[in-house]
C-alpha positions as CSV (number, residue, x, y, z in Angstrom):
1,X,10.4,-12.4,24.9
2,X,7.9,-9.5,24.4
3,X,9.8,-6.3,26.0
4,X,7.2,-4.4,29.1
5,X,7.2,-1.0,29.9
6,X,7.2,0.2,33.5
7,X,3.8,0.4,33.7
8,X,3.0,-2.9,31.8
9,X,2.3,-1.8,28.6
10,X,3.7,-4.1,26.0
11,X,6.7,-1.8,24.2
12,X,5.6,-2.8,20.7
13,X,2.2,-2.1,21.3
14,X,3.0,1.6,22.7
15,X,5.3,1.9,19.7
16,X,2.3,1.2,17.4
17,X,0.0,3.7,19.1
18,X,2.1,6.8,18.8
19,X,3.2,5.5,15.2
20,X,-0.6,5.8,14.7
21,X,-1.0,9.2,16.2
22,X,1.8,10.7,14.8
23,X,0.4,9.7,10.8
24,X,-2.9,10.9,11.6
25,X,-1.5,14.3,12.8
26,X,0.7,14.5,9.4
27,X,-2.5,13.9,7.2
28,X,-3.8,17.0,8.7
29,X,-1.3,18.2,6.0
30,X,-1.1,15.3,3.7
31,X,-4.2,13.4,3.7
32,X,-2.4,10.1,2.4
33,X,-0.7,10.0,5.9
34,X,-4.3,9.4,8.0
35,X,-5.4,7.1,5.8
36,X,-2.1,4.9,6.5
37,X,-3.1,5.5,10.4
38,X,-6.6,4.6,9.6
39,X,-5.2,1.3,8.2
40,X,-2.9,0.7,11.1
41,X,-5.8,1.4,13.6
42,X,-8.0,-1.5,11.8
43,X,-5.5,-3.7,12.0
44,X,-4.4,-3.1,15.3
45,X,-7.1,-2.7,17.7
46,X,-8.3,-6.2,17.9
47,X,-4.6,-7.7,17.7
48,X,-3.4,-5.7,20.9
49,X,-3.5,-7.1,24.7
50,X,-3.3,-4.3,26.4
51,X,-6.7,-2.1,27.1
52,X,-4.4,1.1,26.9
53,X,-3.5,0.4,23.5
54,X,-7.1,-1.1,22.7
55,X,-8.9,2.2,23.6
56,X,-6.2,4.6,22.0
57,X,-6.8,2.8,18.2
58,X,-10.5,3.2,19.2
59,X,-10.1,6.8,19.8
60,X,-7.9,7.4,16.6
61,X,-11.3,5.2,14.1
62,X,-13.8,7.5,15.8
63,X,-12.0,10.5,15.0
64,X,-11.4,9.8,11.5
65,X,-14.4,8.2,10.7
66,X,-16.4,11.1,12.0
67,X,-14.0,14.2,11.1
68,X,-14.4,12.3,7.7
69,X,-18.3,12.4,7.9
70,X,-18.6,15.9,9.1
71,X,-15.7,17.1,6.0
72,X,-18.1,15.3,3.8
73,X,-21.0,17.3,5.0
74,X,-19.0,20.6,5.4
75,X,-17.7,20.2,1.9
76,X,-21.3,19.9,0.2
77,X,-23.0,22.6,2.4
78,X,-20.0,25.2,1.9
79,X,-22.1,26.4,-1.4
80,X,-24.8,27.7,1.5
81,X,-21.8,29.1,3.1
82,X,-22.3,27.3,6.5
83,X,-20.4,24.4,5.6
84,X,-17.1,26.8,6.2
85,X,-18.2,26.7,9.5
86,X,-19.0,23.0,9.6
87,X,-15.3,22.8,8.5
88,X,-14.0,24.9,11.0
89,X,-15.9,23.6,13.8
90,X,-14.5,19.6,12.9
91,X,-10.4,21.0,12.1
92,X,-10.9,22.3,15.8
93,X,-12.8,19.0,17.3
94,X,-10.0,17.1,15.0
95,X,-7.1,18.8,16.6
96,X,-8.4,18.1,20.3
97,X,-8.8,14.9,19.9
98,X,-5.5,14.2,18.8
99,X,-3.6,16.1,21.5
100,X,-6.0,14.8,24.0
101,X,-5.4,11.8,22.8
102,X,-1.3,12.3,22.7
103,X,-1.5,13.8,25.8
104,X,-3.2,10.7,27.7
105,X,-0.6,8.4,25.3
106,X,2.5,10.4,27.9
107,X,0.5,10.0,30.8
108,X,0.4,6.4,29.8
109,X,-3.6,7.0,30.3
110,X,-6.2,4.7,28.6
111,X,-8.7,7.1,26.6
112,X,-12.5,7.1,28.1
113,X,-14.7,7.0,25.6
């Protein structure tokens, strides 16, 4: 039998979710680490019953994907010099989104997307 949380979240799939969140905040300094989360998310988000854990893997592939797109695009226009701020502008859109993101995770909150 499938252990509950308190608020009816399957255990397992909570587990998964901050497993998730907590690989995609160690690539900020390892790369290798997000792309693991980015995996897990894939997986995941159509395998879970729960619409808490369904929105939180959601949240985690829109992040990447488009921190990933804007790096990109940062990366190529830093030779004109405003890709530094392209950069800046997603590590600081990357970082709320994950503590937002954590922070609706303890609040056992789904994320609105």
């Amino acid at each position: 039998m499938e252990a509950v949380s308190e608020t009816g979240i399957p255990e397992n799939e909570k587990q998964g979710v901050m497993i998730a969140y907590i690989l995609h905040v160690l690539g900020s300094f390892t790369g290798l680490t997000a792309i693991v989360g980015i995996i897990i998310n894939h997986i995941r988000v159509n395998e879970v019953t729960s619409e808490f854990a369904r929105s939180h893997h959601r949240w985690m592939i829109r992040t990447f994907w488009w921190s990933l797109v804007w790096v990109v695009i940062g990366g190529i226009t830093t030779l004109i010099f405003v890709g530094f701020l392209i950069l800046f502008a997603v590590t600081i859109w990357w970082i709320y989104r994950l503590v937002r993101g954590i922070l609706n995770y303890l609040d056992n909150k789904p994320m609105r997307i």
